[in-house]
MIVOLUM-985685 format. One record per residue (C-alpha): residue number from 1; x, y, z. Coordinates in pm, 1 decimal. Layout:
BEGIN
NUM, X, Y, Z
...
END
This chain:
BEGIN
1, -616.0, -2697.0, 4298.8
2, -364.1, -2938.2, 4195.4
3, -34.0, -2792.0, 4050.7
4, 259.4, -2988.1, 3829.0
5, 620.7, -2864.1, 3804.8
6, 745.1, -3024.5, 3426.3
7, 1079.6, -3029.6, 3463.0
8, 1205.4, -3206.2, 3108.1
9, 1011.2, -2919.4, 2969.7
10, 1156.9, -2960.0, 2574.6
11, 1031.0, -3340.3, 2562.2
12, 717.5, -3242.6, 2761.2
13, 686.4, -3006.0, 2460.2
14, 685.4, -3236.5, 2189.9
15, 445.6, -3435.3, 2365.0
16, 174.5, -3179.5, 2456.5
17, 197.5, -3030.6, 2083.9
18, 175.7, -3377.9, 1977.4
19, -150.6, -3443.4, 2193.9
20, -256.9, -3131.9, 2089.5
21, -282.9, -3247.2, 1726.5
22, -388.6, -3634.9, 1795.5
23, -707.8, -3462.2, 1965.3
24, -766.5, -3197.6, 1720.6
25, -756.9, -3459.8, 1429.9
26, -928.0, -3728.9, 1653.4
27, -1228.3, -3565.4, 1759.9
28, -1430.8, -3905.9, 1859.2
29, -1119.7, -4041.1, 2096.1
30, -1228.4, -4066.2, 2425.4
31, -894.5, -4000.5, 2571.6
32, -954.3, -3672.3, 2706.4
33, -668.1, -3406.2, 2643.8
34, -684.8, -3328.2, 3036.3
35, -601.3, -3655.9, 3102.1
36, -314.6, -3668.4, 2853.6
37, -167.9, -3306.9, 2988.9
38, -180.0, -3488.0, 3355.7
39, -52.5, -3817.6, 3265.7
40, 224.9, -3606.5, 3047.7
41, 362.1, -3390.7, 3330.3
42, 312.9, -3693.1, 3601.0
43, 566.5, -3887.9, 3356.5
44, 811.1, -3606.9, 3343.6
45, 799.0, -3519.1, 3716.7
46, 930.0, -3908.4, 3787.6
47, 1219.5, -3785.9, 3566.4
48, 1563.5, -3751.5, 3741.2
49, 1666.9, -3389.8, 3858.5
50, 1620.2, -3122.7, 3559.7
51, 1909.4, -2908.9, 3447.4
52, 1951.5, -2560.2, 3500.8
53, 1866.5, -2457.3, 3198.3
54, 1547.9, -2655.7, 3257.3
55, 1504.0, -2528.5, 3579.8
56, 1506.0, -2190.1, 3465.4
57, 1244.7, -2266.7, 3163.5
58, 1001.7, -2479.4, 3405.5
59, 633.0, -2379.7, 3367.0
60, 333.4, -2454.1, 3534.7
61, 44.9, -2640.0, 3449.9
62, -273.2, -2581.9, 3638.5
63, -542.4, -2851.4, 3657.0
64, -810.5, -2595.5, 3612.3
65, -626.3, -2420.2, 3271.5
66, -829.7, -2693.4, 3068.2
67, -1167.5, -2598.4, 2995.2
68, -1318.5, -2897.8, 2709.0
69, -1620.3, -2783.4, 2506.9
70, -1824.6, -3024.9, 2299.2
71, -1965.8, -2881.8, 1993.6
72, -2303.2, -3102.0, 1926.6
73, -2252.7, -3009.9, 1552.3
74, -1897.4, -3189.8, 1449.8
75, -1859.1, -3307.3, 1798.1
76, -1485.9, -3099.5, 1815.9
77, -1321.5, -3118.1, 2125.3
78, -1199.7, -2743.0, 2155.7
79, -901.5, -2661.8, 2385.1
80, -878.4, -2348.5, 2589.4
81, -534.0, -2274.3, 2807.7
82, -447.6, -2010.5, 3046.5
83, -123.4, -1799.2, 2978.8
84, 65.1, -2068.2, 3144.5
85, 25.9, -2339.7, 2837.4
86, 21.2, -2060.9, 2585.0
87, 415.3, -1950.3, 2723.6
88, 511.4, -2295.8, 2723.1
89, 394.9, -2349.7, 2363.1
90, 569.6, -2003.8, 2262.9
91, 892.3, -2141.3, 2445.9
92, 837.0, -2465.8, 2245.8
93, 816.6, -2183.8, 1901.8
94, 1167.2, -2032.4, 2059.1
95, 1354.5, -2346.5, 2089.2
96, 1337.2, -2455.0, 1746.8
97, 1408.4, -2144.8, 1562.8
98, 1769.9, -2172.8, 1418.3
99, 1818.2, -1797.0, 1338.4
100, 1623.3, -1501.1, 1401.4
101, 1689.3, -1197.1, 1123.1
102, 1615.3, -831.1, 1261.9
103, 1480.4, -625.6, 995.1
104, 1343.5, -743.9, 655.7
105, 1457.1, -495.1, 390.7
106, 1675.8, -593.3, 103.0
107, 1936.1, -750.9, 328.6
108, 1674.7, -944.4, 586.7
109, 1423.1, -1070.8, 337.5
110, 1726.9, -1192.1, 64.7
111, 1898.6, -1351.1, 388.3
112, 1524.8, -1533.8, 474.3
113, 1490.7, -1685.0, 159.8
114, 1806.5, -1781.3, 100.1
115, 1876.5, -1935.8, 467.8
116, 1526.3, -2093.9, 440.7
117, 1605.2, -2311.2, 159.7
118, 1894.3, -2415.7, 295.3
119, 1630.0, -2554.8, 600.0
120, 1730.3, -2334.1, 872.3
121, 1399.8, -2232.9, 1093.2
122, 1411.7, -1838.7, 1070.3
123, 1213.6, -1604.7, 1210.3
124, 1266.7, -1237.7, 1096.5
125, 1079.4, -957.7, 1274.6
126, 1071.1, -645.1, 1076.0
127, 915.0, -309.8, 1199.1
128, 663.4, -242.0, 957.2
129, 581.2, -520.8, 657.8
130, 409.8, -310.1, 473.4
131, 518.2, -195.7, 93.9
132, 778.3, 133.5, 164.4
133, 849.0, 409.2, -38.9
134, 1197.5, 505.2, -21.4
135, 1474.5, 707.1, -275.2
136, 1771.6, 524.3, -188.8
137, 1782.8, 138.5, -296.4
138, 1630.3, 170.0, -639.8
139, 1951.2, 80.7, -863.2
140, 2095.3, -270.8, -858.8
141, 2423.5, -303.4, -1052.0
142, 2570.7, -621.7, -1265.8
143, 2769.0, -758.1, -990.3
144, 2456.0, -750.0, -785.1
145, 2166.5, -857.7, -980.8
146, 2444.6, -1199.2, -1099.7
147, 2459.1, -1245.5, -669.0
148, 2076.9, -1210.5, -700.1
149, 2099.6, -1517.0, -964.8
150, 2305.8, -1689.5, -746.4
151, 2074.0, -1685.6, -435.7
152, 1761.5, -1752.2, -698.3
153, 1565.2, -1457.4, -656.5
154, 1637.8, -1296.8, -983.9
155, 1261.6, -1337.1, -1016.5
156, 1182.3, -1034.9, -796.6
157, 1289.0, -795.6, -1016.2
158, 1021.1, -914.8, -1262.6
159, 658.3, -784.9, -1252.8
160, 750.2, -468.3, -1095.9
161, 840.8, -252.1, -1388.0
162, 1181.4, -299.5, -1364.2
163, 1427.2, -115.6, -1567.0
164, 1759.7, -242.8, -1747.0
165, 2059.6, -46.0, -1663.3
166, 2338.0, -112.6, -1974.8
167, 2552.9, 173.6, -1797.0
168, 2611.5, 553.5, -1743.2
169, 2672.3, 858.3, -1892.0
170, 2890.4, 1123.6, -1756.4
171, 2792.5, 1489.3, -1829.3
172, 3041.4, 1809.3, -1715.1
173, 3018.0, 2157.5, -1852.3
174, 2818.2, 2066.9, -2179.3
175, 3021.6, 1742.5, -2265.1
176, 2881.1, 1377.9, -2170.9
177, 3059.2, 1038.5, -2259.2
178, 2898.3, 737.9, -2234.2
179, 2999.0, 447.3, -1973.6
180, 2905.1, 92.8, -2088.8
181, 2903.6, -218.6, -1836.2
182, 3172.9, -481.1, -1984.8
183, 2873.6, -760.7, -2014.8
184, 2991.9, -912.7, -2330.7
185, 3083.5, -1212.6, -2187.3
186, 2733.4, -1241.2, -1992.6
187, 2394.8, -1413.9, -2001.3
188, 2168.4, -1149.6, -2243.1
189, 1978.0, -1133.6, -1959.8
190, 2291.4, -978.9, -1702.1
191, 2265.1, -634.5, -1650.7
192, 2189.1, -354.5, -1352.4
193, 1794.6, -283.7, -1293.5
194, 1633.0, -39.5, -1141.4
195, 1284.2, 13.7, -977.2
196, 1083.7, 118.9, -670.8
197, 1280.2, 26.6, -393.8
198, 931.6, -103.5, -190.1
199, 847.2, -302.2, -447.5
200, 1150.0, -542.8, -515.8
201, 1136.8, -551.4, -113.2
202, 787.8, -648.3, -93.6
203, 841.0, -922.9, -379.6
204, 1127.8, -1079.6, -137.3
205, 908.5, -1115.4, 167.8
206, 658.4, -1260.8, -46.4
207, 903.1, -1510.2, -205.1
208, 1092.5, -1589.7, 186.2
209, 726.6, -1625.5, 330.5
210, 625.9, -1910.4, 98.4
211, 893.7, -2142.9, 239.9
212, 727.1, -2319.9, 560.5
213, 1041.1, -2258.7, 792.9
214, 1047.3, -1884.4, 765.1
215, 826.9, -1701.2, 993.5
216, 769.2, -1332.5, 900.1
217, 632.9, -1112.1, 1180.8
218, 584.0, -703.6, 1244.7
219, 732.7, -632.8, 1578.1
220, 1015.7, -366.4, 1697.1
221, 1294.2, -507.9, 1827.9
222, 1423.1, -323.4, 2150.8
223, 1722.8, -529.0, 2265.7
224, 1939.8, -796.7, 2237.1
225, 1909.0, -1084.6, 2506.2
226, 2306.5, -1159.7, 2618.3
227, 2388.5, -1423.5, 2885.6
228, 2784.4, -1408.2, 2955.0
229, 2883.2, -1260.3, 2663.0
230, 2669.9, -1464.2, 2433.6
231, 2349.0, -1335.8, 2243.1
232, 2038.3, -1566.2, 2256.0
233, 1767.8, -1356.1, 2126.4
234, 1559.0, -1078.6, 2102.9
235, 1274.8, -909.7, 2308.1
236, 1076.7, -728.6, 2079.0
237, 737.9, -553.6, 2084.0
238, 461.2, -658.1, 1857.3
239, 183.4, -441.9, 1652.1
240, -58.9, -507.3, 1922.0
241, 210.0, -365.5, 2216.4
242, 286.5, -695.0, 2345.8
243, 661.6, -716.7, 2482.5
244, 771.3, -1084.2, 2375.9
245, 1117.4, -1263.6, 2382.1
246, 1267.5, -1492.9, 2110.2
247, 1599.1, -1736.3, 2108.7
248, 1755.4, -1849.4, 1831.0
249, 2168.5, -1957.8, 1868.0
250, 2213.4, -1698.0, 1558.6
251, 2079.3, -1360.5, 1551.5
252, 2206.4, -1183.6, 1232.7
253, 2115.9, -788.4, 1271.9
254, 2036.5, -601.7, 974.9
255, 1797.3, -346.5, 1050.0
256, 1937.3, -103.4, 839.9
257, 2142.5, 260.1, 854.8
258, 1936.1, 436.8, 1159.5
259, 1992.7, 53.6, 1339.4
260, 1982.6, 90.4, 1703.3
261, 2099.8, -228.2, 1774.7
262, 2483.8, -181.3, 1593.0
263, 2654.2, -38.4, 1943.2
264, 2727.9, -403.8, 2096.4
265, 2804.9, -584.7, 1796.1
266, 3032.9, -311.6, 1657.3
267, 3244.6, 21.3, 1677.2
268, 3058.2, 265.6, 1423.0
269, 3226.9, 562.9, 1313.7
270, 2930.4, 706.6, 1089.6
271, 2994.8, 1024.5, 880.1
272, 2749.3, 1272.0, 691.8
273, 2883.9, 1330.8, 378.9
274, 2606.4, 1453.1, 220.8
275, 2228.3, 1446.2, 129.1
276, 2026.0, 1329.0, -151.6
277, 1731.7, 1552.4, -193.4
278, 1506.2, 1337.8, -421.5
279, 1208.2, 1383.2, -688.8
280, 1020.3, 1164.7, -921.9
281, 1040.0, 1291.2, -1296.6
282, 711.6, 1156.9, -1409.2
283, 639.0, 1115.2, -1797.7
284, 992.7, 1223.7, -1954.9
285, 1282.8, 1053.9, -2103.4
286, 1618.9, 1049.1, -2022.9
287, 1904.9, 1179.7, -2316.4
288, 1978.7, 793.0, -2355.1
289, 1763.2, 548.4, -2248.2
290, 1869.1, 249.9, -1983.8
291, 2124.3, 407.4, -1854.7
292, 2216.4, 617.8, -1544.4
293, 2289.8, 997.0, -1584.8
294, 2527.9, 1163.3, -1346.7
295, 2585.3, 1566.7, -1389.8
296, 2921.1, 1644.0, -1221.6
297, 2764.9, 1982.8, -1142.1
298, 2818.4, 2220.5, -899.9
299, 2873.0, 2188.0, -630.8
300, 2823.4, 1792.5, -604.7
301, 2669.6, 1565.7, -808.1
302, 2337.2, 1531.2, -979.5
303, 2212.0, 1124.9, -1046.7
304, 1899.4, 1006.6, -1269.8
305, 1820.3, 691.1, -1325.7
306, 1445.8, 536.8, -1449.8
307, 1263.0, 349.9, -1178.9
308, 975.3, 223.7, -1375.8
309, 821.1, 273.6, -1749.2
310, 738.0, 645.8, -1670.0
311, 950.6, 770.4, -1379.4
312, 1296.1, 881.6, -1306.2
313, 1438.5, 905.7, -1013.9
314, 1650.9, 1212.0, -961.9
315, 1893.1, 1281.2, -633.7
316, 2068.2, 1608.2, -593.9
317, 2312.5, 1572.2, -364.7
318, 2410.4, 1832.7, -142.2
319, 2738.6, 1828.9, 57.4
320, 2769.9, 1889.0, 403.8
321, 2538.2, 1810.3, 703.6
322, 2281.1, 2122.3, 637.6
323, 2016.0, 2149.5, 348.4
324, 1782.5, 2410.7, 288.0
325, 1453.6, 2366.4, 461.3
326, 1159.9, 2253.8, 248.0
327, 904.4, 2428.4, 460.2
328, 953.8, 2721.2, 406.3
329, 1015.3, 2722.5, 51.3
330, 1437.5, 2762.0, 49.2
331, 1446.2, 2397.7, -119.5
332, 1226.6, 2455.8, -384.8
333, 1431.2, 2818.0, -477.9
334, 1769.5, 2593.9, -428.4
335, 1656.4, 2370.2, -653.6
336, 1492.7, 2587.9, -988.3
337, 1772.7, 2852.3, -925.0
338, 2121.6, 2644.5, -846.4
339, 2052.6, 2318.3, -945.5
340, 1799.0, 2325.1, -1286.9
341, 2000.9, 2497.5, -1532.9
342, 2293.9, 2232.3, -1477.2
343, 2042.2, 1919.4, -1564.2
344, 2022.6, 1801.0, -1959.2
345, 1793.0, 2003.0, -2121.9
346, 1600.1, 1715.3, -2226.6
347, 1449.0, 1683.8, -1835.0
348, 1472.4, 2004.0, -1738.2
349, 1102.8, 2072.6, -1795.4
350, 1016.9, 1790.1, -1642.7
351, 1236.8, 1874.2, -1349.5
352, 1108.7, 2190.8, -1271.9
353, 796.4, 2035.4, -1255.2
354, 828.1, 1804.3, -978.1
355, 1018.3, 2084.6, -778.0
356, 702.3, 2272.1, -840.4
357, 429.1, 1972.6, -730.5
358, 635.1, 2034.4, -424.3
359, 703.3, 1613.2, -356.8
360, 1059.3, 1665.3, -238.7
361, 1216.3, 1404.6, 44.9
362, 1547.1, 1385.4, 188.3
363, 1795.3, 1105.2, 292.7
364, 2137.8, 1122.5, 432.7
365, 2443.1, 977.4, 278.3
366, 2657.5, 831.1, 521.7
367, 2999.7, 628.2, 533.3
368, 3084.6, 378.2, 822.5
369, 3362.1, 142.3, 725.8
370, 3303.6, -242.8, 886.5
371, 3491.7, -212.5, 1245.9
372, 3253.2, -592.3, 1413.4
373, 3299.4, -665.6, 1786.0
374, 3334.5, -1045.6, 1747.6
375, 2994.3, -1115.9, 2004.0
376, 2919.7, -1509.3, 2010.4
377, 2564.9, -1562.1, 1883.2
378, 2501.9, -1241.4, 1689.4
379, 2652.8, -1102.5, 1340.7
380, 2574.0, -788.3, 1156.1
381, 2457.0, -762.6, 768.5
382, 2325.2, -485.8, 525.8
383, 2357.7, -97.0, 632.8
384, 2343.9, -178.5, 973.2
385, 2697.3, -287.0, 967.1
386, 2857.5, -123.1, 690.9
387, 2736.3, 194.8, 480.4
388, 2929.6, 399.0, 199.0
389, 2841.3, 701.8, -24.6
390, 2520.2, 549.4, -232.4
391, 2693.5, 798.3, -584.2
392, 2792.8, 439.5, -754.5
393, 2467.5, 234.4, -630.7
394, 2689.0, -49.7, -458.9
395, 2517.2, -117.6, -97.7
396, 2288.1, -372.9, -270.2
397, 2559.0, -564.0, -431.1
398, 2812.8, -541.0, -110.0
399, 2476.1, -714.3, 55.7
400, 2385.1, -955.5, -113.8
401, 2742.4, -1048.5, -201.0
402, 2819.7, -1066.5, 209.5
403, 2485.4, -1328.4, 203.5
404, 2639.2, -1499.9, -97.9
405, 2953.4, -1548.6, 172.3
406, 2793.2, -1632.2, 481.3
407, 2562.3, -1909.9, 284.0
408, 2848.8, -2079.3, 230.6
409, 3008.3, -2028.9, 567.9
410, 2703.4, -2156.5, 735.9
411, 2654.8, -2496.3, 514.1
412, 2874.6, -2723.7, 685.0
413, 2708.8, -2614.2, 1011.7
414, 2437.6, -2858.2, 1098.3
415, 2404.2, -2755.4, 1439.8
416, 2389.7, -2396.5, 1465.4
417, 2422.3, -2469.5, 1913.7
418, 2797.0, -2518.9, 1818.7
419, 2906.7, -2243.1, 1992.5
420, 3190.4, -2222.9, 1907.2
421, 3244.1, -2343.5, 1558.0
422, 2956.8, -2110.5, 1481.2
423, 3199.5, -1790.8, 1633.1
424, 3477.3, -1930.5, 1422.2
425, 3314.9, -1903.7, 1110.0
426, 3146.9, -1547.6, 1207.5
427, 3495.1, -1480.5, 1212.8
428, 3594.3, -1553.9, 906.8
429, 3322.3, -1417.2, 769.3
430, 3409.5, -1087.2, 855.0
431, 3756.4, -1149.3, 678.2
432, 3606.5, -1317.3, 342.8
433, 3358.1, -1050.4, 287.1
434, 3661.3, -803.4, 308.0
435, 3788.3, -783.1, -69.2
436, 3484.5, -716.5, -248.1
437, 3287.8, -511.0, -3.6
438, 3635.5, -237.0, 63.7
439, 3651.4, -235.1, -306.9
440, 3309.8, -59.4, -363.7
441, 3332.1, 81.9, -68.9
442, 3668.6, 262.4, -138.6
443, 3554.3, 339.8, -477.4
444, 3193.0, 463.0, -392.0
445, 3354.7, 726.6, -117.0
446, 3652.3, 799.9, -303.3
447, 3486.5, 887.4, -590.5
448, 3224.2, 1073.6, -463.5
449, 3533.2, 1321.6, -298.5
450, 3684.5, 1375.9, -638.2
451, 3387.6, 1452.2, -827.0
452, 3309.1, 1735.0, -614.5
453, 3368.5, 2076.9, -709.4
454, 3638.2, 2253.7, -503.6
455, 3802.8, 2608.5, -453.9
456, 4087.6, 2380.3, -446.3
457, 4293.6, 2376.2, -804.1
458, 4440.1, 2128.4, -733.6
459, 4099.7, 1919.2, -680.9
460, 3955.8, 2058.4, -914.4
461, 4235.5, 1944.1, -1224.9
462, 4171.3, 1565.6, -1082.2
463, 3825.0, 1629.0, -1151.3
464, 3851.4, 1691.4, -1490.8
465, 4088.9, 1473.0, -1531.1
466, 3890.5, 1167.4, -1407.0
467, 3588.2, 1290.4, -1651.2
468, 3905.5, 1282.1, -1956.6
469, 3997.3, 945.3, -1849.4
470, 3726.2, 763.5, -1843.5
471, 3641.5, 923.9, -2186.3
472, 3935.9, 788.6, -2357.1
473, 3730.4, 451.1, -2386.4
474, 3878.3, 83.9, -2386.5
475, 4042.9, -5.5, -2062.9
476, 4071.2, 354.0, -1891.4
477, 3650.7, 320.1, -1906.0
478, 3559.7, -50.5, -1880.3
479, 3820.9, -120.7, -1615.3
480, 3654.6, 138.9, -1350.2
481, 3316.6, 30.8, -1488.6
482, 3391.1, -263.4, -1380.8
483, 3505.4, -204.1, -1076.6
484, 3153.8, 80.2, -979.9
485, 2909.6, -253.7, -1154.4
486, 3070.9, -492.6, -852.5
487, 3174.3, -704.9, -1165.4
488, 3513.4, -701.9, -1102.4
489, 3556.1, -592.5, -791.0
490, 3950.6, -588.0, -693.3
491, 4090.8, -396.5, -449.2
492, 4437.9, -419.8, -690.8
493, 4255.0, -303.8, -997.3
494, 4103.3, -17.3, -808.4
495, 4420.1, 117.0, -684.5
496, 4561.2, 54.7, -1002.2
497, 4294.8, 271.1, -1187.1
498, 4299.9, 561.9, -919.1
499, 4657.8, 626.1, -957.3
500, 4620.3, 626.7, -1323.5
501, 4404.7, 891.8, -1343.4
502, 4639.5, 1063.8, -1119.8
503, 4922.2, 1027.0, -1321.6
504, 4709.5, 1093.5, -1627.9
505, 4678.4, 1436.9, -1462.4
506, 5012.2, 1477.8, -1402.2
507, 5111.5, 1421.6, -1702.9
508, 4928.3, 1655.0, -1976.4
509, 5032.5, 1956.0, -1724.7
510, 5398.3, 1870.6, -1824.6
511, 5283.8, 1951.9, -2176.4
512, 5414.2, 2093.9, -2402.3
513, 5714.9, 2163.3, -2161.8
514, 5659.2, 2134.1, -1767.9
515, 5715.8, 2469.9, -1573.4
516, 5749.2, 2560.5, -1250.0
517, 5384.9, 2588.9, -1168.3
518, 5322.3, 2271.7, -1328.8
519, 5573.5, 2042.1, -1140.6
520, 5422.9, 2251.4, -804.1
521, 5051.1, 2143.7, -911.3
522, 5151.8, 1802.8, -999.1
523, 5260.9, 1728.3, -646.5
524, 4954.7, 1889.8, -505.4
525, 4727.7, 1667.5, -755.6
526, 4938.7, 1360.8, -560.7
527, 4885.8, 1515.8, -228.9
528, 4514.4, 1585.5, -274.9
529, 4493.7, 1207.7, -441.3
530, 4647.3, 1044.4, -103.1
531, 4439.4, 1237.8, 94.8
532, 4150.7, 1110.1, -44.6
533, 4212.7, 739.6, -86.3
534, 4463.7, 658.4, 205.1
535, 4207.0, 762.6, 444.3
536, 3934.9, 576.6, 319.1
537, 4141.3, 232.4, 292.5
538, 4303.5, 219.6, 641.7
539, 3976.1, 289.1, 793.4
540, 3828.9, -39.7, 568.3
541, 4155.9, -307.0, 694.5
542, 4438.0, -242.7, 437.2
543, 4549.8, -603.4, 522.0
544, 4194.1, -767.2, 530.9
545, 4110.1, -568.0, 182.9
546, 4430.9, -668.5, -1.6
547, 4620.7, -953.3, 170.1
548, 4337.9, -1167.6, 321.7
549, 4512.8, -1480.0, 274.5
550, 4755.3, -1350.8, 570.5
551, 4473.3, -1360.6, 806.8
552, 4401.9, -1767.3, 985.8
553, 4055.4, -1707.9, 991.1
554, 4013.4, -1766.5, 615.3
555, 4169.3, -2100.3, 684.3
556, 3849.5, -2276.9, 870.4
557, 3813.2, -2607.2, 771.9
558, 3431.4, -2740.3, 846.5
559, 3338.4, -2868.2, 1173.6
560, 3401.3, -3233.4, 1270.1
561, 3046.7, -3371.2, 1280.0
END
């Protein structure tokens, strides 16, 4: 039994695919493929001495792993290999796969698509590919579906009963105003949409898996593969239970908020601040149609929004890390006693109803501000790296505005093997993305905290003044509209906006004449204000969110060629 060592195994590659083919296609050549695999690795064992790298990839090839088969009928030549052949060809699979995505939801199928057309060879590996049914996910604001344009896919939000968002309405203690999205100057066609989460996934994949260079495949990815401080791969596990490896010179992570994976690539801090108990409202209509419907009830907040031509979503949230158990009935009681007298009568009914057909889920809400471990190789994107309060619907936008980013990043970058150019620019994109993703990050938590009910007085005055500002119309509404719709999405303007309602609330105690008690509320309304938003922004980069231009990374120029 005769045995060959190829030691220029990527050129051997080429070759063996390429004889591969010739005899597939050339079925009446009497040039055996045995003979061509032989005469192959005899030419690459006269080679000089292989590198280590090819040393360490160096495969076998057996003269008994060829077994030919003539088929009488179309006179085929059919190849069989052992393992041996089959690893080299998956090597050959390996080394000419530019990035490999981990995780295919919103983030990894929008990052497929939009990295295959710009002719990188991807290979995403999601856990399961088939069509999920989730309650988070389901609203996409302005800011998000015009980043959608931007990456063309605004075509998967069509054919899957999409809704048009035109804004909210706020409703507190019997009042409601109404919140419109600033889209005058817009396409007719800009606004937020909602729908079933698994279906505007499902359209992605479909849309990433007709380009040729993207390679979808179902697999659980169990590690990262690091050689001296450098990631080059993945070893994943297939449907079937096999335990494979991949390389790639990029792996972007974005496997979503329970990833596994985040702990090397960054320093999470998740917190629990809350859960969204969800139901599907099936055959009723919302007080005002196309738009979003948040209760500031109590004790948190209550959001409805449709997700198709006869549903609407509805989240309670509760706050805190415990919620009543569903089993044994305390949810459904929670719900029809605590929570349905505060909805609009108009859904009420309906309301009750789902409570009763007994479909409840639950999803934490969790906040973990961006804190990336610079790793050479490897990036994070999506939920996996970043997660705030989902109250004002941004993590979509924040997404697929951070893909928007690293597109662009990534475009001068012919050769993704440039080590390190390619760390450079994963550098600066964790400084570009800063300004827009803090924004509706700050906002989405920060919010969230003061429409809360509260013991507090003090809390509980912003809270009703926040409602009173935003119902004064013109700029004190469009301007944080703005700002919650990701289409203007300034840290400035936020801060800006924040401290006006907080001098807003301030103010009208001093009237008619300020007292005492009012001057001592006042400066707990300002305490209680700081408390809130301070925390939030140093834990996002108060220099990266407001003074990015300070910071040399955003300075790259593109690599010399």
């Amino acid at each position: 039994m005769k045995s060959f060592v190829i030691k220029n195994l990527p050129r051997f590659q080429l070759t063996l695919r390429s004889s591969l083919l010739y005899t597939n296609h050339r079925p009446s050549s009497r040039f055996s493929l045995s003979t061509r695999l032989f005469t192959t690795g005899a030419t690459y064992i006269r080679r000089g001495k292989a590198t280590a790298e090819q040393r360490h990839k160096c495969a076998a090839v057996n003269s008994n792993d060829v077994i030919r088969n003539r088929n009488k009928k179309n006179r085929g030549l059919v190849v069989s290999l052992n393992d041996t052949v089959s690893n080299i060809l998956a090597t050959e699979a390996d080394s000419v796969t530019d990035v490999i995505i981990v995780g295919a939801g919103v983030s990894g199928a929008a990052l497929a698509h939009t990295l295959g057309k710009a002719r990188r060879r991807v290979h995403v590996i999601e856990r399961d590919l088939s069509e999920q049914d989730r309650i988070v996910g389901e609203l996409l604001q302005p800011g998000g579906y015009l980043k959608l344009i931007e990456l063309g896919l605004e075509d998967c939000v069509k054919k899957i009963d999409a809704q048009r968002v035109l804004g909210y309405v706020l409703f507190k203690d019997g009042k409601h105003t109404k919140l419109a999205y600033p889209l005058e100057t817009f396409d007719s066609d800009v606004a937020g949409r909602s729908f079933h989460n698994g279906r505007f996934v499902q359209r992605m994949r479909e849309k990433a898996a007709t380009l040729s260079n993207v390679r979808l495949e179902q697999g659980t990815v169990t590690s990262l593969l690091e050689e001296n401080g450098t990631i080059k791969g993945v070893r994943y596990r297939t449907k079937e239970g096999n335990e494979l490896r991949s390389f790639a010179p990029l792996t972007i992570v974005c496997d979503g908020c329970f990833s596994n994976l985040r702990r090397s690539l960054c320093k999470p801090k998740v917190d629990r601040l809350s859960t969204f108990v969800g139901l599907v409202l099936e055959n009723c209509e919302l007080p005002f149609a196309n738009h979003g419907h948040v209760v500031l009830a109590d004790p948190s907040p209550i959001l409805m929004y449709p997700i198709s031509s006869s549903e609407v979503r509805c989240l309670v949230d509760v706050p805190g890390q415990k919620v009543p158990p569903i089993g044994n009935g305390e949810m459904a009681k929670y719900l029809k006693t605590r929570v349905a007298p505060q909805v609009p009568t108009e859904v009420r009914e309906a309301f009750i109803t789902a409570v009763e057909k007994g479909n409840v889920r639950t999803m934490p809400n969790r906040s973990m501000p961006a804190d990336p471990i610079p790793t050479p190789g490897a990036l994070l994107l999506g939920d996996a790296f970043n997660m705030r309060h989902p109250l004002t619907g941004g993590g979509m936008t924040v997404a697929l505005a951070d893909i928007v980013v690293l597109r662009d990043l990534l475009k001068p970058i012919r050769n993704l093997n440039d080590k390190e150019a390619l760390s450079k620019y994963i550098e600066s994109f964790y400084t570009l993305r800063k300004p827009v993703a803090s924004t509706i990050n700050t906002l989405a938590d920060a919010l969230y905290k003061v429409f809360l009910a509260s013991s507090d007085e003090a809390r509980m005055e912003m809270r009703e003044a926040c409602f009173d500002y935003l119902s004064l119309g013109g700029v004190c509404s469009s301007g944080p509209v703005a700002l919650l719709s990701g289409l203007n999405p300034r840290p400035l303007s936020l801060v800006l906006h924040f401290f006006a309602v907080v001098i807003y609330a301030v103010g009208r105690l001093m009237l008619p004449f300020p007292s005492i008690k009012s001057f001592w509320l006042g400066a707990r309304i300002i305490s209680s204000a700081a408390s809130i938003i301070f925390p939030i922004m140093k834990a996002e980069g108060v220099r990266q969110m407001f003074f990015p231009r300070t910071i040399a990374a955003i300075y790259r120029t593109p690599p010399s060629q």
